[in-house]
Residue frames as a rotation matrix with the C-alpha (Angstrom) as fourth column:
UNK 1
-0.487 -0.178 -0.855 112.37
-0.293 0.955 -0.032 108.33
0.823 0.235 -0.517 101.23
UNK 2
0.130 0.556 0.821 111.42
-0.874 -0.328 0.359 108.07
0.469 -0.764 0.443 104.86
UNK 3
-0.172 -0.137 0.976 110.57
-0.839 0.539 -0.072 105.02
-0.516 -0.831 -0.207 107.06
UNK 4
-0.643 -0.133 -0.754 110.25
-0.333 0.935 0.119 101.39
0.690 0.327 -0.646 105.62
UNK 5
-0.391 0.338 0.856 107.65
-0.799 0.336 -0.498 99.82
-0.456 -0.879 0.139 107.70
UNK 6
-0.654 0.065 -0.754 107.28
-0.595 0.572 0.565 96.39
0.468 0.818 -0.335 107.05
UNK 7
0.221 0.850 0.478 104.56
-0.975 0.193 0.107 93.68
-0.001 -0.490 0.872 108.25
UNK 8
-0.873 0.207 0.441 104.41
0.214 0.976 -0.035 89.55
-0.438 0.064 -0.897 109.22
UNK 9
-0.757 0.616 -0.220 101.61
0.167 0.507 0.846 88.31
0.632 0.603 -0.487 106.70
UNK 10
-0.357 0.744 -0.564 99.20
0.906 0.129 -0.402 88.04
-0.227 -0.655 -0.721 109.88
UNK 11
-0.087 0.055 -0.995 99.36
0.652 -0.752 -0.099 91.98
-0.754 -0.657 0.030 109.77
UNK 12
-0.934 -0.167 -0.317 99.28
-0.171 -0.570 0.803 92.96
-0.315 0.804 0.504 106.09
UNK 13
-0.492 0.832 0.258 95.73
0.859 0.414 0.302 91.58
0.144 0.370 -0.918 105.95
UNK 14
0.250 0.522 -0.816 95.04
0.742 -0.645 -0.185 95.12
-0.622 -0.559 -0.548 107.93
UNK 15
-0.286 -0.723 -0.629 96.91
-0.197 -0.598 0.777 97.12
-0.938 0.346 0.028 105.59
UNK 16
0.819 0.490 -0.298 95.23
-0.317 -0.045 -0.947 95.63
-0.478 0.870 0.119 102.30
UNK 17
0.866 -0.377 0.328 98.14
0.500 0.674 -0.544 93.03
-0.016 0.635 0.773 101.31
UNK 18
0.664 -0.746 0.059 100.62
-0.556 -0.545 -0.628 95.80
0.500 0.384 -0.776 101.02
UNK 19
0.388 -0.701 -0.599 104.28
0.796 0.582 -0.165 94.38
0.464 -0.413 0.784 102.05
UNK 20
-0.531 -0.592 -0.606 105.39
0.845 -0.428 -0.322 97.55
-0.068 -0.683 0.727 103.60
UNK 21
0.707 0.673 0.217 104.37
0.685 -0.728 0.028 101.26
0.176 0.129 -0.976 104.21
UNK 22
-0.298 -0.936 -0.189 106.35
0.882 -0.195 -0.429 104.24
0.364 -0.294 0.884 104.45
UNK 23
0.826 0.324 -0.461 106.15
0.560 -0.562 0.609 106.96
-0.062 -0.761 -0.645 106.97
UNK 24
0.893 -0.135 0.428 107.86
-0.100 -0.990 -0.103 109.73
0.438 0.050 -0.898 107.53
UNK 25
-0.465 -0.881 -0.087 111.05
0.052 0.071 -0.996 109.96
0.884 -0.468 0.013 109.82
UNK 26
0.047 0.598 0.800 110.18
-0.832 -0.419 0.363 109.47
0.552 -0.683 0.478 113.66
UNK 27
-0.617 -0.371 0.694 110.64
-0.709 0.645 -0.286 107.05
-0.342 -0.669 -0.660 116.52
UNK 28
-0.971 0.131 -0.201 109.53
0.120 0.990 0.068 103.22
0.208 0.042 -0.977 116.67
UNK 29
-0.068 0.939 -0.337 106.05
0.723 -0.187 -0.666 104.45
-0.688 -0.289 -0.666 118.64
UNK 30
-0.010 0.696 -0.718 105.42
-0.351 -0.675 -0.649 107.36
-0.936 0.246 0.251 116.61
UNK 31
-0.878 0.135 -0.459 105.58
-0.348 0.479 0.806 104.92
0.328 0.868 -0.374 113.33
UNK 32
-0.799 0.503 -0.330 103.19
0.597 0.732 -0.328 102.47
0.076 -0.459 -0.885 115.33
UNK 33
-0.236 0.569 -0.788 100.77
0.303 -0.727 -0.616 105.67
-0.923 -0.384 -0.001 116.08
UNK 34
-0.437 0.070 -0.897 100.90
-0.545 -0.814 0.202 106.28
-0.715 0.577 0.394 112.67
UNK 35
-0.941 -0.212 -0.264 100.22
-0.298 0.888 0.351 103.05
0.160 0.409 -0.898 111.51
UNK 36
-0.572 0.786 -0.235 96.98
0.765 0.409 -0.498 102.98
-0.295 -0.464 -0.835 113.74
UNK 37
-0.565 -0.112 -0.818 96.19
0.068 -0.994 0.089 106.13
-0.823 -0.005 0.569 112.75
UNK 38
-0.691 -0.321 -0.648 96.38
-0.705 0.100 0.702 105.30
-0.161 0.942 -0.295 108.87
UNK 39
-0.394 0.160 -0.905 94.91
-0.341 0.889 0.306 101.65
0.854 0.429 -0.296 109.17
UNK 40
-0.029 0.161 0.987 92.55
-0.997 0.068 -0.041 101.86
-0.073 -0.985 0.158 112.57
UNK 41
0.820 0.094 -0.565 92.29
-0.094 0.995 0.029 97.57
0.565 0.029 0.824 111.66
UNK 42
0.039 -0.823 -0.567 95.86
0.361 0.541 -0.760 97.26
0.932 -0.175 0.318 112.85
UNK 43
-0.209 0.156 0.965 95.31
-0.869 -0.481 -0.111 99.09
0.447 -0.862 0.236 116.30
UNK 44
0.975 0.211 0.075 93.87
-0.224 0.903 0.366 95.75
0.009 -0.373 0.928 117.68
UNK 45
0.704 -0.699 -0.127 97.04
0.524 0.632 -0.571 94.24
0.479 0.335 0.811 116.81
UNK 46
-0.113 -0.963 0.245 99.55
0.381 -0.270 -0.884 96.40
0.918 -0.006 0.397 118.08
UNK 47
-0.789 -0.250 0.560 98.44
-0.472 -0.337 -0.815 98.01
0.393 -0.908 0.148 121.30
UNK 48
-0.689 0.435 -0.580 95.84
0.712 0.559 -0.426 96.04
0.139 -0.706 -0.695 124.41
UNK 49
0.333 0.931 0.148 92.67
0.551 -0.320 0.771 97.60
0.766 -0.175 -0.619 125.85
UNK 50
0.462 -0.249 -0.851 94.84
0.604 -0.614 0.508 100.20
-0.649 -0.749 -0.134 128.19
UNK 51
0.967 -0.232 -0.108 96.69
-0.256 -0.861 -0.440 101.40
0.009 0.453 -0.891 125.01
UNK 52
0.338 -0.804 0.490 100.00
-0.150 0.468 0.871 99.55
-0.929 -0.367 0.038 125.64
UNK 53
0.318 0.027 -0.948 101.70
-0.948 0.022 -0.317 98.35
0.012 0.999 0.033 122.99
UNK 54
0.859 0.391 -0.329 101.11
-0.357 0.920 0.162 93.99
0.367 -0.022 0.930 122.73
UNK 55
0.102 -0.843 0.528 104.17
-0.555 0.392 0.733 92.12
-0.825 -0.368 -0.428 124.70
UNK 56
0.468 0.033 0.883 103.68
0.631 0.688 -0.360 89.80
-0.619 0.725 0.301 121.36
UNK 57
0.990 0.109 0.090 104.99
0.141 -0.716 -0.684 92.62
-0.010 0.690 -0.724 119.37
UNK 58
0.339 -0.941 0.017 108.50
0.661 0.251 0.707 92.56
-0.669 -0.228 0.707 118.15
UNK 59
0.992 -0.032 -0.119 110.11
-0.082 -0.895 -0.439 95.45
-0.093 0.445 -0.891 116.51
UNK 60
0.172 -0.872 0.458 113.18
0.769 0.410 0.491 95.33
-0.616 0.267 0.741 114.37
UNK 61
0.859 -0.236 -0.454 115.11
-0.408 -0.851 -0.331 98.14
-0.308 0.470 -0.827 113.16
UNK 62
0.559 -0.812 -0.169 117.12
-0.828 -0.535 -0.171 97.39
0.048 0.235 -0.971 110.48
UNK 63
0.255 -0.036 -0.966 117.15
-0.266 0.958 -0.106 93.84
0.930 0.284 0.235 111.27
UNK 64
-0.710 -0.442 -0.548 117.78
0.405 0.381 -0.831 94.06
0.576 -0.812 -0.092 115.33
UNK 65
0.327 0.565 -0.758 115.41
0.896 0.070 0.439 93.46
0.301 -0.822 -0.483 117.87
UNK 66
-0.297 0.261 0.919 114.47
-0.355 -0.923 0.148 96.67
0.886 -0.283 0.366 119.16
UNK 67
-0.259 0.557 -0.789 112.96
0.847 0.524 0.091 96.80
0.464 -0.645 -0.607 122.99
UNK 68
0.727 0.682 0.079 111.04
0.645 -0.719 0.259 99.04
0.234 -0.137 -0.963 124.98
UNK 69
0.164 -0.711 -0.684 114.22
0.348 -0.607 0.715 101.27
-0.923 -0.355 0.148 126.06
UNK 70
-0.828 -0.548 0.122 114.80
0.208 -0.097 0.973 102.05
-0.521 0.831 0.194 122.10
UNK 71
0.060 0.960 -0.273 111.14
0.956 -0.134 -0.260 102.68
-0.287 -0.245 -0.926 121.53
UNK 72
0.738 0.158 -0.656 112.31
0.170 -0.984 -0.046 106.89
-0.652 -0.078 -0.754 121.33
UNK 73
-0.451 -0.831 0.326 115.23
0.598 -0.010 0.802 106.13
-0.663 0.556 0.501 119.47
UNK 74
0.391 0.186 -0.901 114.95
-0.643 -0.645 -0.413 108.42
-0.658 0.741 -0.133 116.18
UNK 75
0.420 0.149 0.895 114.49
0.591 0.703 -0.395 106.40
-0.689 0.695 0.207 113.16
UNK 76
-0.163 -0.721 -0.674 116.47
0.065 -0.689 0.722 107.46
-0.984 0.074 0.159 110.32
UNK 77
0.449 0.495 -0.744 115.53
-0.865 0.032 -0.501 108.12
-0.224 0.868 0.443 106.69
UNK 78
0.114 -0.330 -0.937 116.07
-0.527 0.780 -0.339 104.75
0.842 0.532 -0.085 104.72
UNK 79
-0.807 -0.546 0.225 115.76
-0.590 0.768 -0.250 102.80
-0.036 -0.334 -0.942 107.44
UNK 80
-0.368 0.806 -0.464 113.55
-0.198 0.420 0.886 99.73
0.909 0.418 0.005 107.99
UNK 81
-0.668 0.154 0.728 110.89
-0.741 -0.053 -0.669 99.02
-0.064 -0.987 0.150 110.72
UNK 82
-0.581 0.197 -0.790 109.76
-0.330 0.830 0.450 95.56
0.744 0.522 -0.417 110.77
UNK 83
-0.471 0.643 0.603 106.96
-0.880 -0.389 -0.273 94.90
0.059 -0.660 0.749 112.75
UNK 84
-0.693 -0.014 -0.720 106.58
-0.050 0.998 0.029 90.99
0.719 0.056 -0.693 113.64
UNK 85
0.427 0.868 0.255 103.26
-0.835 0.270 0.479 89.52
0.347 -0.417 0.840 115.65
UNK 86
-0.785 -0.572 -0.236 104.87
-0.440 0.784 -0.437 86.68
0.435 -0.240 -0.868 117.88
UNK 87
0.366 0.921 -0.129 101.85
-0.740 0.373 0.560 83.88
0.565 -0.110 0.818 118.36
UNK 88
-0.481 -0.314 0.819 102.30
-0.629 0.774 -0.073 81.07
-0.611 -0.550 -0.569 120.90
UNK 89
-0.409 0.643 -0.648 101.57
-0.704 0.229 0.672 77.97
0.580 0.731 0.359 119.37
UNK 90
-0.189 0.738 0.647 99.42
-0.972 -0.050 -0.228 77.21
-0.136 -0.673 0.727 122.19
């Protein structure tokens, strides 16, 4: 079954439309790594020009805010990783 990775609309445009992908088991960053990996479009999106990963980037596991301490956490099969693009509205 693996990982659930899901996308905000902004971010499924990289991904060809799909509403989610699934990945193996494996932490919050090594989904994200795979994700860029898979779909080099969504790299832009997810990590800055040092390799960071975007302060705009919200990560829900399961439906709770994730933060950079939880980042290594081991993801469990069947869960979900929701991957949200927070935009100012400038």
């Amino acid at each position: 079954m693996g990982i659930k990775i899901m996308q905000s609309s902004l971010l499924r445009k990289s991904i060809g439309q799909q509403e989610f992908v699934e990945l193996p088991e494996g932490t919050p960053l090594e989904c994200l790594q795979k994700l860029a990996d898979w779909f080099p479009e969504m790299r832009f999106w997810l990590y800055d020009k040092n390799g960071d990963i975007r302060p705009q980037l919200w990560l829900f596991v399961n439906g709770q805010r994730i933060y950079d301490k939880e980042l290594n956490d081991r993801l469990k099969d069947g869960d979900e990783l929701r991957v949200l693009l927070a935009l100012s509205g400038g």
